[in-house]
KEKE-3310 file (N, C-alpha, C; in steps of 0.2 Angstrom, whole numbers, plus 5000, padded with zeros to 4 digits):
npx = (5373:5370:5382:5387:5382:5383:5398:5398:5392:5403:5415:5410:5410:5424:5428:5425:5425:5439:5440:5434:5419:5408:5390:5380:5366:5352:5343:5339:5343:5330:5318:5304:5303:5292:5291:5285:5279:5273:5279:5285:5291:5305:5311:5328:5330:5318:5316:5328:5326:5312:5317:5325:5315:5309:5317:5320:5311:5309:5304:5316:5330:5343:5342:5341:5353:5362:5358:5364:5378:5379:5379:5391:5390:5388:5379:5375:5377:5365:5358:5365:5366:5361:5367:5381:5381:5381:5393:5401:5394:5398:5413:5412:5403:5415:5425:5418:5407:5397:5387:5371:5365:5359:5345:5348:5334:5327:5335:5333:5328:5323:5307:5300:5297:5282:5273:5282:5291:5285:5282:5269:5263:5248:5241:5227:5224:5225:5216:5218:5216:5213:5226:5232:5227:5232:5245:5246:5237:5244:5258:5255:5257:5271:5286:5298:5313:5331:5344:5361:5370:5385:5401:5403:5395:5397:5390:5389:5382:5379:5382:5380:5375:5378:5366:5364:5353:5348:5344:5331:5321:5316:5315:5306:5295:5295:5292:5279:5273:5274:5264:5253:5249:5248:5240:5228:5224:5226:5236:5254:5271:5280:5295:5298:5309:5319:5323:5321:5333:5343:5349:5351:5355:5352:5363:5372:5372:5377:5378:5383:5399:5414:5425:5437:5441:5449:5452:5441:5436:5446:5442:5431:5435:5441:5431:5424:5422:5418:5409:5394:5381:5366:5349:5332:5323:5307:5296:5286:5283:5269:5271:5268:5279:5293:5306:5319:5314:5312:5306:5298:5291:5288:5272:5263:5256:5249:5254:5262:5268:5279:5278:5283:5278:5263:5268:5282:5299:5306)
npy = (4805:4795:4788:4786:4774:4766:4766:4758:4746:4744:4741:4730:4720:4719:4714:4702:4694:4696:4686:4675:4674:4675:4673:4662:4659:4651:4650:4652:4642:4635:4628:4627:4638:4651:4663:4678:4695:4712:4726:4743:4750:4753:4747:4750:4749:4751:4762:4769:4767:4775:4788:4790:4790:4801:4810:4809:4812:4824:4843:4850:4846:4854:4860:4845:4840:4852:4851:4839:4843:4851:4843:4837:4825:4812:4812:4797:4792:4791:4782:4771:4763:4751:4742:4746:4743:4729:4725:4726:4715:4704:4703:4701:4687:4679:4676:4672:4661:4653:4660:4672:4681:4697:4700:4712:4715:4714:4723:4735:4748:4749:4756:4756:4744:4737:4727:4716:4700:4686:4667:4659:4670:4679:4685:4685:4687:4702:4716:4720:4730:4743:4744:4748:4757:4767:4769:4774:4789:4791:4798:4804:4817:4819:4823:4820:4810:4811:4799:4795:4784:4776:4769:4752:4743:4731:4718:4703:4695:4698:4712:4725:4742:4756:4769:4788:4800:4813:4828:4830:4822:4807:4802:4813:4804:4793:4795:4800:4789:4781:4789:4790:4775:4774:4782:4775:4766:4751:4735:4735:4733:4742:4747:4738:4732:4738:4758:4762:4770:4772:4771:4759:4745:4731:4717:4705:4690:4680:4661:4650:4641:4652:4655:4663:4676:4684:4689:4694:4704:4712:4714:4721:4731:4739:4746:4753:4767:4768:4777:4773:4778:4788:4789:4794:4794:4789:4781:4771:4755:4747:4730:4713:4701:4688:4686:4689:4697:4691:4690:4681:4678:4687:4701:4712:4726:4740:4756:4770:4785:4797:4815:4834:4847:4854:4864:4867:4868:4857)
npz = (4661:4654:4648:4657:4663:4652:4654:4665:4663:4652:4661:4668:4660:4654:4665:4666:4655:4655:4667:4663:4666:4661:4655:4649:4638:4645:4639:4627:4616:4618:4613:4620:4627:4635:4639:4638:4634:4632:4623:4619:4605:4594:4578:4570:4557:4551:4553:4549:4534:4535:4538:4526:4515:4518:4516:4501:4497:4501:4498:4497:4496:4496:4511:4520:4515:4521:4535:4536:4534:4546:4557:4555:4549:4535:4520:4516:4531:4539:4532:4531:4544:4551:4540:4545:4557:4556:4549:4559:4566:4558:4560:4573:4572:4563:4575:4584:4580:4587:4595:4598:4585:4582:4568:4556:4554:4565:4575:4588:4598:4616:4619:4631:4642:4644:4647:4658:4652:4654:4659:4649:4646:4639:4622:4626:4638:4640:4636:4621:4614:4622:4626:4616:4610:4621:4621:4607:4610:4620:4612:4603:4600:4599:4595:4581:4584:4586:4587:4591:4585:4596:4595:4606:4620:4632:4643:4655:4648:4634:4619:4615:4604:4607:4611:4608:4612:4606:4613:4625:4618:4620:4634:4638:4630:4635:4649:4645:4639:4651:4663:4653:4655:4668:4671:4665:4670:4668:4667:4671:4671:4671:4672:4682:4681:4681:4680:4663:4654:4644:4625:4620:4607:4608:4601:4602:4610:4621:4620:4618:4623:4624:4613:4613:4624:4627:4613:4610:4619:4616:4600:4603:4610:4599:4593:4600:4602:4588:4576:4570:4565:4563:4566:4563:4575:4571:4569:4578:4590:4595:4603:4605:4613:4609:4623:4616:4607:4594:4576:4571:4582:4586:4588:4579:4587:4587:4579:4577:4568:4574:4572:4565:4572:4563:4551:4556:4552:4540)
capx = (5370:5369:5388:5391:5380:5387:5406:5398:5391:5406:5420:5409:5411:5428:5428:5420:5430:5445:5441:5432:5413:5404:5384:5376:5358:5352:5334:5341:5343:5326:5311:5297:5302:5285:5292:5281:5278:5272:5287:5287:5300:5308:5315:5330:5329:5313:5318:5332:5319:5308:5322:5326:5311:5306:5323:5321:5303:5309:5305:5323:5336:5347:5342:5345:5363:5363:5358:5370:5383:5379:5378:5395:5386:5390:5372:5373:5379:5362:5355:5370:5367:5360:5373:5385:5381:5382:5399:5403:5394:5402:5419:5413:5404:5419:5429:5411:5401:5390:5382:5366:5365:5353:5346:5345:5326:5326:5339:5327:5328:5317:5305:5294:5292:5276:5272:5291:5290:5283:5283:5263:5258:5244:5236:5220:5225:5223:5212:5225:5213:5215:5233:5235:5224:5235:5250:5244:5238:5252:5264:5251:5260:5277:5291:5304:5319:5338:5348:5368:5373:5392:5401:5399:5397:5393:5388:5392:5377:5377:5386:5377:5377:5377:5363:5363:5347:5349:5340:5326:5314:5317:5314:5297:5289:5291:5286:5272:5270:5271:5260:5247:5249:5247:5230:5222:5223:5229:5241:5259:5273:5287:5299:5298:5317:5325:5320:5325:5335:5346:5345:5356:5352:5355:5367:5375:5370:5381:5372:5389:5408:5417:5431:5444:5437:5453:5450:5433:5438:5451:5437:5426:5437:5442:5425:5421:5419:5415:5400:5389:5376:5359:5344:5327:5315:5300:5291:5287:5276:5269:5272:5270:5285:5295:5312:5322:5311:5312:5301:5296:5286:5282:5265:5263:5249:5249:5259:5263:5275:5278:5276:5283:5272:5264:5271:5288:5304:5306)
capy = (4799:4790:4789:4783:4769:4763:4764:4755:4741:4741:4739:4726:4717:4719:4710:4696:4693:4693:4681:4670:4671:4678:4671:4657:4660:4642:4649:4653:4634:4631:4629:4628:4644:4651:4669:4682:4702:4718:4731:4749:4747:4756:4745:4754:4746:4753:4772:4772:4768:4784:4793:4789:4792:4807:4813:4808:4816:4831:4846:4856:4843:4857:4859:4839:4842:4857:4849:4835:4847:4856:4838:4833:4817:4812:4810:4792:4789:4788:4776:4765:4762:4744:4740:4747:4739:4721:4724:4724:4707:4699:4703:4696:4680:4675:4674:4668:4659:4650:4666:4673:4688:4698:4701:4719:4718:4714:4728:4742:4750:4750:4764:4756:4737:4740:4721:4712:4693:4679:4663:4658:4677:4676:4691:4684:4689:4709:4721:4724:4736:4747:4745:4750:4767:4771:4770:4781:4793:4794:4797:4809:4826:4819:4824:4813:4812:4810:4794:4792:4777:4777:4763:4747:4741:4724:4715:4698:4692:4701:4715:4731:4743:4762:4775:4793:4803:4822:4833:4825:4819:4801:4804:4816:4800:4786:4798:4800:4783:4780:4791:4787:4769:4775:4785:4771:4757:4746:4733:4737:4730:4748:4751:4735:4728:4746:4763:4762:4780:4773:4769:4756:4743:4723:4716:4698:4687:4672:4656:4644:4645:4659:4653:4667:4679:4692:4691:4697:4710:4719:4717:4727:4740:4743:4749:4755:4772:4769:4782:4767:4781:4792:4788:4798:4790:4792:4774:4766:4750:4741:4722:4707:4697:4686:4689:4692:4699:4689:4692:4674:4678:4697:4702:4722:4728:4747:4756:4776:4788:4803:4820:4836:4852:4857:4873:4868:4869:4852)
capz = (4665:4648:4648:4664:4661:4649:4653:4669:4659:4649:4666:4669:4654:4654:4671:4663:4650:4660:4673:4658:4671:4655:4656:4643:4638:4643:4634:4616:4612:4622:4609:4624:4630:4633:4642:4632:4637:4628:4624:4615:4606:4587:4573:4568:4552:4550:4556:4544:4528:4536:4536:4517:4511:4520:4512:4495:4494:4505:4493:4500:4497:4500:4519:4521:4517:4526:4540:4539:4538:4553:4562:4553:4546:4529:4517:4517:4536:4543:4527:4531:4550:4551:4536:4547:4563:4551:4550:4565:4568:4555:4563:4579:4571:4561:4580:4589:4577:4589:4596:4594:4582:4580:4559:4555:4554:4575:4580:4589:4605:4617:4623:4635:4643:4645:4651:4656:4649:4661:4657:4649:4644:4632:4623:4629:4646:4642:4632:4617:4611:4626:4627:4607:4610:4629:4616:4602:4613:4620:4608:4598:4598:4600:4589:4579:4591:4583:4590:4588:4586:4592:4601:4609:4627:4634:4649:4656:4644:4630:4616:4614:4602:4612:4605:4614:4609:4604:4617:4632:4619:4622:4640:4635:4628:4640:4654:4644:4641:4659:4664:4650:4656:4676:4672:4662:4675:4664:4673:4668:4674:4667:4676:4687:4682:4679:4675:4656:4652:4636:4618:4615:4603:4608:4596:4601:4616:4622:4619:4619:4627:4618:4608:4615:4629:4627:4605:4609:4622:4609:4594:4606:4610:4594:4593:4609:4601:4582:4576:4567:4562:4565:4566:4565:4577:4569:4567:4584:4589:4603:4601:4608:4609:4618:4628:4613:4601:4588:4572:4571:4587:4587:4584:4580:4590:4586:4576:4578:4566:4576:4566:4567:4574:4556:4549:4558:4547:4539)
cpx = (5371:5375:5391:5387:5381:5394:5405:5397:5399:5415:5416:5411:5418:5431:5428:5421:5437:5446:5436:5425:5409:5396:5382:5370:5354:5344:5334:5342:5337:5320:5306:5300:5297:5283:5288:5278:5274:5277:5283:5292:5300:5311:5320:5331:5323:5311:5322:5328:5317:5312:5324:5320:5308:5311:5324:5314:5304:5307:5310:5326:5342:5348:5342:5351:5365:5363:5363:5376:5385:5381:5385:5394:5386:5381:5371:5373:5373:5357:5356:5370:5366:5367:5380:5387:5382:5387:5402:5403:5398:5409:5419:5411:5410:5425:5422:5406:5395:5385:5376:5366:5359:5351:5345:5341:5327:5331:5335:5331:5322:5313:5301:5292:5287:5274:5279:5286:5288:5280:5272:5259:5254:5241:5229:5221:5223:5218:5217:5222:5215:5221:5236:5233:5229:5242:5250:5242:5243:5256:5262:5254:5270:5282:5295:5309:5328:5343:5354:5367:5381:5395:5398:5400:5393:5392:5391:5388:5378:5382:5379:5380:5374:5371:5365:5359:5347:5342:5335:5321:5312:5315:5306:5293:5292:5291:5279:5269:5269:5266:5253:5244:5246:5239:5227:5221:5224:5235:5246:5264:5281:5288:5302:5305:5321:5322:5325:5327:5339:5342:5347:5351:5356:5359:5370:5372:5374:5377:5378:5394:5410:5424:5438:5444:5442:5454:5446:5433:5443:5446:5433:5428:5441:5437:5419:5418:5418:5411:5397:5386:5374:5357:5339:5321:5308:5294:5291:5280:5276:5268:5271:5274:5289:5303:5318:5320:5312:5304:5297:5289:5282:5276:5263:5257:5247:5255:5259:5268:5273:5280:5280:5277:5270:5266:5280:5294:5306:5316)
cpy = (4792:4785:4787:4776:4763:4761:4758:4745:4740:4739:4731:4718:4714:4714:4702:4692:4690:4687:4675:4669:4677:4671:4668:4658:4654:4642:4648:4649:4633:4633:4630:4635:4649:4660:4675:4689:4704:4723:4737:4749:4752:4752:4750:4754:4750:4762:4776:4774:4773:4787:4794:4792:4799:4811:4813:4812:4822:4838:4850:4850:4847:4858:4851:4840:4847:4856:4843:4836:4848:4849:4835:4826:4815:4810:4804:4788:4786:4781:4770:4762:4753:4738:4739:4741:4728:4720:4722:4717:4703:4698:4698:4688:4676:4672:4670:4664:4654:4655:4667:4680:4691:4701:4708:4720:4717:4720:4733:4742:4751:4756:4762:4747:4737:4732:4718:4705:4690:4674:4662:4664:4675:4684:4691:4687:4697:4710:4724:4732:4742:4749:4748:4757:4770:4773:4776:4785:4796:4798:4803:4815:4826:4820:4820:4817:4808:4805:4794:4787:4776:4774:4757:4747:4735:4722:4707:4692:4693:4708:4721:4737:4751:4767:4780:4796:4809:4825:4829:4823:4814:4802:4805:4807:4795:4790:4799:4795:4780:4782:4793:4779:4768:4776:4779:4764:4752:4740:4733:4733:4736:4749:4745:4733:4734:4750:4764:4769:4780:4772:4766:4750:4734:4721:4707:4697:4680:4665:4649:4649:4648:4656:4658:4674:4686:4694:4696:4703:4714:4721:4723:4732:4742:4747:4753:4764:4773:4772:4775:4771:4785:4788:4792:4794:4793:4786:4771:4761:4748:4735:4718:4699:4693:4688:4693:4695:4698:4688:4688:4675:4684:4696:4711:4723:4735:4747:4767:4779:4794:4810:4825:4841:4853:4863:4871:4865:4860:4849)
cpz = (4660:4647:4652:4665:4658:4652:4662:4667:4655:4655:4666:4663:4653:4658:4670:4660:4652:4666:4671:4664:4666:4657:4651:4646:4640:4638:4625:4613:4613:4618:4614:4628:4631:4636:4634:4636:4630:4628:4619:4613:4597:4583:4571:4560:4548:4550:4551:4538:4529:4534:4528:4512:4512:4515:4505:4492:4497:4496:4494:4502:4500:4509:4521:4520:4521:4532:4542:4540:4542:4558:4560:4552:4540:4526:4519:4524:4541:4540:4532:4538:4551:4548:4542:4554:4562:4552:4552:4568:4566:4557:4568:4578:4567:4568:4586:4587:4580:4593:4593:4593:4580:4574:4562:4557:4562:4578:4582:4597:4607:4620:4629:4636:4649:4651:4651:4655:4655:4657:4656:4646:4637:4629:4623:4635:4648:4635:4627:4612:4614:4627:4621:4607:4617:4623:4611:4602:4616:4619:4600:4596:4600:4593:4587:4582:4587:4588:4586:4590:4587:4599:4603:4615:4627:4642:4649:4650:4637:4626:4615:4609:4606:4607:4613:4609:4611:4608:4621:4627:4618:4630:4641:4635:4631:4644:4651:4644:4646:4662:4661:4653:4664:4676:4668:4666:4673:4667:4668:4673:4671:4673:4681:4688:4684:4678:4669:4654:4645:4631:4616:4613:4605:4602:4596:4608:4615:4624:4619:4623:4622:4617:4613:4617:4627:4619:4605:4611:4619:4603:4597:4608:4604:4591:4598:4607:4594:4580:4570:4560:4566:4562:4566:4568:4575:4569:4575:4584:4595:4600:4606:4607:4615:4619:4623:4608:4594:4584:4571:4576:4589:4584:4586:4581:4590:4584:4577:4574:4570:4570:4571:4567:4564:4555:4552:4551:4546:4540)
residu = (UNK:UNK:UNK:UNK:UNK:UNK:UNK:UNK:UNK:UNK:UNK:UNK:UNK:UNK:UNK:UNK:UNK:UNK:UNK:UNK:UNK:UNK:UNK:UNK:UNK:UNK:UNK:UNK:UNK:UNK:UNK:UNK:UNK:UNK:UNK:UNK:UNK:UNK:UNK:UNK:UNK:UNK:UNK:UNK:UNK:UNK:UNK:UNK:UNK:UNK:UNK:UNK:UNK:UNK:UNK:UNK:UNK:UNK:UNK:UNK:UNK:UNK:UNK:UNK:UNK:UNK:UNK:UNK:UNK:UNK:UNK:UNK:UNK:UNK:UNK:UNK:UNK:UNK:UNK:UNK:UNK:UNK:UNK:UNK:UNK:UNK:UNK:UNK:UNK:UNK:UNK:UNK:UNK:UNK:UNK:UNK:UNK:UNK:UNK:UNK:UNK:UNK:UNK:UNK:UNK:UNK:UNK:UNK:UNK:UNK:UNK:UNK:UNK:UNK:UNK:UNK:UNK:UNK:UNK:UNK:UNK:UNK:UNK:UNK:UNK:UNK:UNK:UNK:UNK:UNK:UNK:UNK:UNK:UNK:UNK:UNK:UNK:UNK:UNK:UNK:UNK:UNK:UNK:UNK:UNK:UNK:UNK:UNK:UNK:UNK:UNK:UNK:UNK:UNK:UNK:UNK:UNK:UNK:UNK:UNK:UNK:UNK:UNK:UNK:UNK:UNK:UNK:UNK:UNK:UNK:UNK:UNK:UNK:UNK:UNK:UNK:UNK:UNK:UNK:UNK:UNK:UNK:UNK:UNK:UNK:UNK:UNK:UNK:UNK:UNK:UNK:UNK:UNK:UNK:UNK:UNK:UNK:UNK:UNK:UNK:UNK:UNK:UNK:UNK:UNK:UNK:UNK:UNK:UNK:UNK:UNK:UNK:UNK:UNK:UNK:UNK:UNK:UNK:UNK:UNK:UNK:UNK:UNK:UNK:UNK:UNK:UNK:UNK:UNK:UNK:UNK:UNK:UNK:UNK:UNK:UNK:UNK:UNK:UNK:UNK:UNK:UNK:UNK:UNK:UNK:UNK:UNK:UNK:UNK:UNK:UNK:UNK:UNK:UNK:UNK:UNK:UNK:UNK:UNK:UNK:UNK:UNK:UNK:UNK:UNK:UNK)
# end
């Protein structure tokens, strides 16, 4: 489903390109932009780091490579994921450079818009206390979930970088976030644009005319199936942020690492 998804976004795109009717952000220039939500969401930036460190203090290095092996993943490939996904920008900002890019530190997927953005939101408006305990209950007994990073696909708006998450447990936890969210009466607004099933990771957004529509359209498919990285989802947040989730504006209102079962094989 995940697959189909994307290669529909990515027709799309293709479409869009070709008949030069690609979308300008008119907000990305617009300081009074005042669109502001709540997200569940994962730094990948931040996931890699975990994963580093759990690795470097593991006491069975040998089962980390071992397990890279089995995964055909080179030790450093899932380090370098952010690095990687950099690259790529750089490519594209040297053929696009008015675009808006997004830094490492803001590249995340999301798990959960929990509140979508509307123009005014304040976190006066809810009880961020009760919103940060529905989260963290949650998310309590969930396990770290394995993201590929491999490919891009885009839309008329925007360049995306494709994740696909190793087995249902991406899924597991925003139904549970859902249905944490549902039982607490809390007003939500998930689900309300789309129900969210992928894990791709935002990456460029069109904010001027594009210099050379069919340039752009060849860089992308030369990476249209590039593996980027892995990642170990293990660090997730709830935030309040506005439409682009820029850092400037985020404010982290819960934070959660999920663990595995204890006694389970590290």
């Amino acid at each position: 489903m995940i697959e189909s998804i994307y290669q529909h976004m990515w027709d799309n795109f293709c479409d869009a390109m070709r008949h030069n009717c690609y979308v300008q952000d008119p907000y990305l220039t617009h300081q009074s932009d005042t669109r502001r939500g709540i997200t569940a969401l994962a730094y990948l930036q931040s996931n890699s780091q975990f994963h580093h460190r759990r690795a470097s203090h593991d006491e069975s290095r040998h089962y980390q490579l071992r397990q890279n092996r089995l995964r055909n993943v080179s030790p450093l490939e899932c380090l370098s994921l952010t690095a990687n996904i950099e690259a790529f920008l750089d490519q594209v900002r040297t053929q696009e450079p008015e675009q808006y890019y997004y830094p490492q530190n803001e590249l995340h997927i999301t798990l959960l818009s929990v509140i979508s953005c509307v123009a005014d939101f304040q976190l006066a408006d809810i009880d961020v206390a009760r919103y940060a305990a529905v989260f963290q209950h949650a998310l309590r007994d969930i396990e770290p979930i394995d993201i590929e990073f491999r490919g891009v696909t885009a839309s008329s708006e925007c360049i995306v970088i494709q994740g696909f998450p190793q087995g249902n447990g991406l899924n597991a936890l925003r139904e549970r976030l859902r249905d944490e969210l549902q039982r607490s009466g809390l007003p939500t607004t998930a689900d309300s644009r789309y129900k969210l099933v992928t894990a791709h990771a935002s990456a460029v957004r069109f904010r001027a005319p594009l210099n050379n529509t069919e340039a752009l359209l060849q860089l992308c498919q030369r990476y249209r199936h590039h593996v980027f990285g892995r990642m170990t989802l293990s660090a997730c947040e709830l935030v309040f942020n506005n439409w682009y989730q820029q850092r400037s504006v985020t404010q982290s209102l819960a934070q959660c690492v999920l663990q595995a079962p204890v006694g389970a094989e590290k």
